[in-house]
N, C-alpha and C positions, 0 to 999 in steps of 0.2 A: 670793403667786403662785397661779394656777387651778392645781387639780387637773387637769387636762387635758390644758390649751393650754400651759403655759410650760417643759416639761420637754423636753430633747434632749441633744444630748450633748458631751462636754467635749476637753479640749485635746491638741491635737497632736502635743505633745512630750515627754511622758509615759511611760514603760509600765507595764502593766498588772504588779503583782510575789506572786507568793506565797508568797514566804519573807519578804518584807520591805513595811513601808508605803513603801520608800523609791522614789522614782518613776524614780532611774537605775537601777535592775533591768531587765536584756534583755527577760523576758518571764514571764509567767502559767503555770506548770506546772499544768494539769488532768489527775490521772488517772480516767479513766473506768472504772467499776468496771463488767466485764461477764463473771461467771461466774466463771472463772479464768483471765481474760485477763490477761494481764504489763504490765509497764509500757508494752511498745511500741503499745498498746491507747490509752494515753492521749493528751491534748491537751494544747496549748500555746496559750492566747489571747496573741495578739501582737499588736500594732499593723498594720498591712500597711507595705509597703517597710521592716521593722524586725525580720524573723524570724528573730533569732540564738535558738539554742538554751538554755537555762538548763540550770547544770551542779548538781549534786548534789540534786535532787527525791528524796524518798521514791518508792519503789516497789511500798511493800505498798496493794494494792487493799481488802484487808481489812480492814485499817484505814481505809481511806478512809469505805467504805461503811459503816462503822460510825458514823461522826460523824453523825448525822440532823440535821436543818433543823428547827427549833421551829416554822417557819410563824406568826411571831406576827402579823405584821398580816392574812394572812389570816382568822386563827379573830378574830381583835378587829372585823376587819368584817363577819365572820360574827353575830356575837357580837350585833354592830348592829342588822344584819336581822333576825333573830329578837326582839329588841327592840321594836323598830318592828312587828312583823307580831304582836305580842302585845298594843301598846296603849301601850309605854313610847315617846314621844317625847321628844326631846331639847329643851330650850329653845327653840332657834333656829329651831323646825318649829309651834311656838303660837302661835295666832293668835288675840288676842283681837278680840274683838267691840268697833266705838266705839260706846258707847250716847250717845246724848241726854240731856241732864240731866233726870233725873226731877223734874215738877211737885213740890215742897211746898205740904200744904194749909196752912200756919202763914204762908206766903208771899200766901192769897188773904184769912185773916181777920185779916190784920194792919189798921192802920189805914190807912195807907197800900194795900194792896190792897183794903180795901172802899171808900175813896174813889173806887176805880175802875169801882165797882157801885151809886155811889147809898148807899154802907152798907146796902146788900140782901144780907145774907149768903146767901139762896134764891139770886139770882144766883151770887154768889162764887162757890158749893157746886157751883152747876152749870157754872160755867165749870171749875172746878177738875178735874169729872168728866170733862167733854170733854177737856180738856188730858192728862187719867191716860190716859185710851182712848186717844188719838193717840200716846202715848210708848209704851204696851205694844206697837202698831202695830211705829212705827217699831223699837222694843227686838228684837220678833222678825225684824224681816227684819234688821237687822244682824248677829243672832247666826246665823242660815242664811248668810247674805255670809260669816261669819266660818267656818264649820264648813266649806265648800263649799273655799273659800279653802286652811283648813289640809288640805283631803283633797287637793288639789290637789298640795299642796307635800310632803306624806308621801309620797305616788307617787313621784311624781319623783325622791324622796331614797331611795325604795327600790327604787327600779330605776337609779339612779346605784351605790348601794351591792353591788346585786347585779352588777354589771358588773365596776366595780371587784373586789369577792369573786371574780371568775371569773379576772379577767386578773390575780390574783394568787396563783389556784392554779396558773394557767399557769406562773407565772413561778419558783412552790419546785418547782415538776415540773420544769421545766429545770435547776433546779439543783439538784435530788438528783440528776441524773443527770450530770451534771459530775463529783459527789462530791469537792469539796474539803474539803479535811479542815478545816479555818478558817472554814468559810463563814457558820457563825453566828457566829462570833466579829466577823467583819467587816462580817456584817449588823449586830451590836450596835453596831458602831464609827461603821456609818454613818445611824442613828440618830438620833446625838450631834448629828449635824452637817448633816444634811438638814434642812428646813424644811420646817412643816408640806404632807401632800399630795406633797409632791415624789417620795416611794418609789412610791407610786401612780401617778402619773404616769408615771413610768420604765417600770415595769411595763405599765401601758395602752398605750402609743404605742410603747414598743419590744420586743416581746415576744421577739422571736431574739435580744437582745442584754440585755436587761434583768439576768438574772444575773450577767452578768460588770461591768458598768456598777457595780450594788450594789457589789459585791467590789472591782471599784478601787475609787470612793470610798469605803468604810469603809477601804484599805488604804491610801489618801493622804488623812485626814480633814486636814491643812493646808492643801491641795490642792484640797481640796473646799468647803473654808470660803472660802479665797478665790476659789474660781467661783462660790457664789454671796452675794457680797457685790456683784457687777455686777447690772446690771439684769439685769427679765427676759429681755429679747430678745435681749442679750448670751450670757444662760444657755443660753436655748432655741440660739442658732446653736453652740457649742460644745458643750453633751451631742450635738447632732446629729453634728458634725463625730465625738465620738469614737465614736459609735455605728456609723459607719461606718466609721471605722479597724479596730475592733477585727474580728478574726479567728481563726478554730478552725486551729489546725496541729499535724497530726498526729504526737507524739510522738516522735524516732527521726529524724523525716527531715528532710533538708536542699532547700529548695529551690532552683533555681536565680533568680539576678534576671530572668533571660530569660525575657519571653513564651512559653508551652507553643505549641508550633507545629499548626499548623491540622491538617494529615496527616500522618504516620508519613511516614521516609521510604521504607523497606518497604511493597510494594503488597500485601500481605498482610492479607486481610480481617479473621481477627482480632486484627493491628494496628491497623486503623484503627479498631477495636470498644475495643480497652485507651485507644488514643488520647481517643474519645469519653468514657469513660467514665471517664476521667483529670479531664477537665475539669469530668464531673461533679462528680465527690468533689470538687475544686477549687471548685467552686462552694457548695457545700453546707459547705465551712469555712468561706469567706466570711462565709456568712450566719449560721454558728452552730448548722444543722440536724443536728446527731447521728446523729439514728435515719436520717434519709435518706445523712449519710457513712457509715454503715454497712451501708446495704444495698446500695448502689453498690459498697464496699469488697467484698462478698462476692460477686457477682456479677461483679467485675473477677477475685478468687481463681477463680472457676471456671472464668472462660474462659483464664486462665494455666496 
């Protein structure tokens, strides 16, 4: 599967569970550790049209934030680059040179080669010379093709890896600040069970969702072995599908299934300001953006 291109997101009917791998769990209990903010502080990833509440989550924030993220494939493609930017390439980035077969003089004063001179070995000697000069020729511009070649292909692989390294600091920033308390545990779990490049990818192309994505699939690694046992394209349309399912729901509350209404029925201006700015927050769970539902959240508190 590309690192890239084949990764999106997975099945429908699913939910995301953190007490359990088991995939009938209502929903994802995140609590967000922020200062000594209480449980009502945290999130719930949920599927969207599926946001029942999950009962008995932990409450202590302090502990949560205590569980740190090892960040292992970061620092390992870190690990890479600094590799490569030292001298140390990988196999797969060597390029050898095709030389031309080097003239042998035992090939010009055979008998058989000096029948081809007259038995003039003066000749032989000197054709043999011209032939040595023509293959050093040729020897050196193939080992330039070849060096030119491999600097080519290290770039490349070092500015794929540096990308990659970035959108996967993105991606443990996002999730220390989730702070679930399992989250390495479940990153090791899904590991096990992703195919080579696929965590990378997740991370590259979905970065507001990438977190929670890891965390289900480590948490239903069954689950995850047989999405992908389908092709890729199968794979890619399902990570997409659940990448867009999944949702940040703010800890404590219930929504309604009703569409939030356009205006306050109150012509009261800052009505229609909590209104607007309802939808924000509403928006910014959607998407997974944190820091933005919480700045919206506090500026909703002021104007209340």
């Amino acid at each position: 599967m590309s690192t890239t291109t084949e990764i999106q997101n997975q099945s429908e009917e699913i939910i995301l569970s953190g007490d359990q791998a088991a995939a009938s769990a209502d929903g994802l209990v995140i609590d967000n550790a922020n200062g000594n903010a209480g449980q009502e502080e945290g999130f719930d990833i949920v599927l969207k049209d599926d946001e029942q509440p999950q009962e008995g989550k932990p409450s202590n924030n302090a502990i949560q934030a205590a569980k740190r993220i090892a960040r292992k494939r970061q620092r390992e493609i870190e690990q890479q680059v600094k590799a490569i930017e030292s001298g140390e390439l990988p196999e797969h980035l060597r390029v050898n040179p095709e030389l031309p077969a080097q003239p042998n003089m035992d090939d010009y004063l055979s008998d058989e080669g000096l029948a081809k001179y007259n038995y003039d070995t003066h000749r032989a000697t000197a054709a043999f010379n011209a032939d040595m000069q023509k293959w050093q020729m040729d020897a050196l511009d193939a080992r330039s093709k070849a060096v030119a070649s491999q600097g080519r292909k290290t770039q490349e692989y070092a500015q794929q890896s540096q990308q990659i390294a970035n959108a996967m600091k993105a991606h443990y920033d996002a999730a220390e600040k989730l702070n679930l308390p399992d989250y390495q545990e479940k990153e090791d779990s899904a590991l096990q069970v992703l195919p080579q490049g696929v965590y990378e990818a997740v991370a590259t192309n979905f970065p507001e969702k990438s977190a929670a994505i890891i965390y289900y699939l480590g948490s239903n690694p069954e689950q995850a072995q047989e999405l992908f046992s389908k092709n890729p394209v199968q794979v890619t349309i399902e990570l997409t599908r659940l990448a867009d399912r999944l949702t940040l729901k703010p800890r404590g509350t219930q929504r309604s299934s009703a569409p939030p209404a356009d205006e306050p029925i109150s012509g009261d201006v800052s009505a229609a300001n909590v209104a607007a700015l309802q939808k924000q927050m509403d928006d910014a769970a959607s998407k997974g953006d944190v820091e933005k539902y919480r700045a919206i959240k506090a500026k909703l508190q002021g104007i209340k």
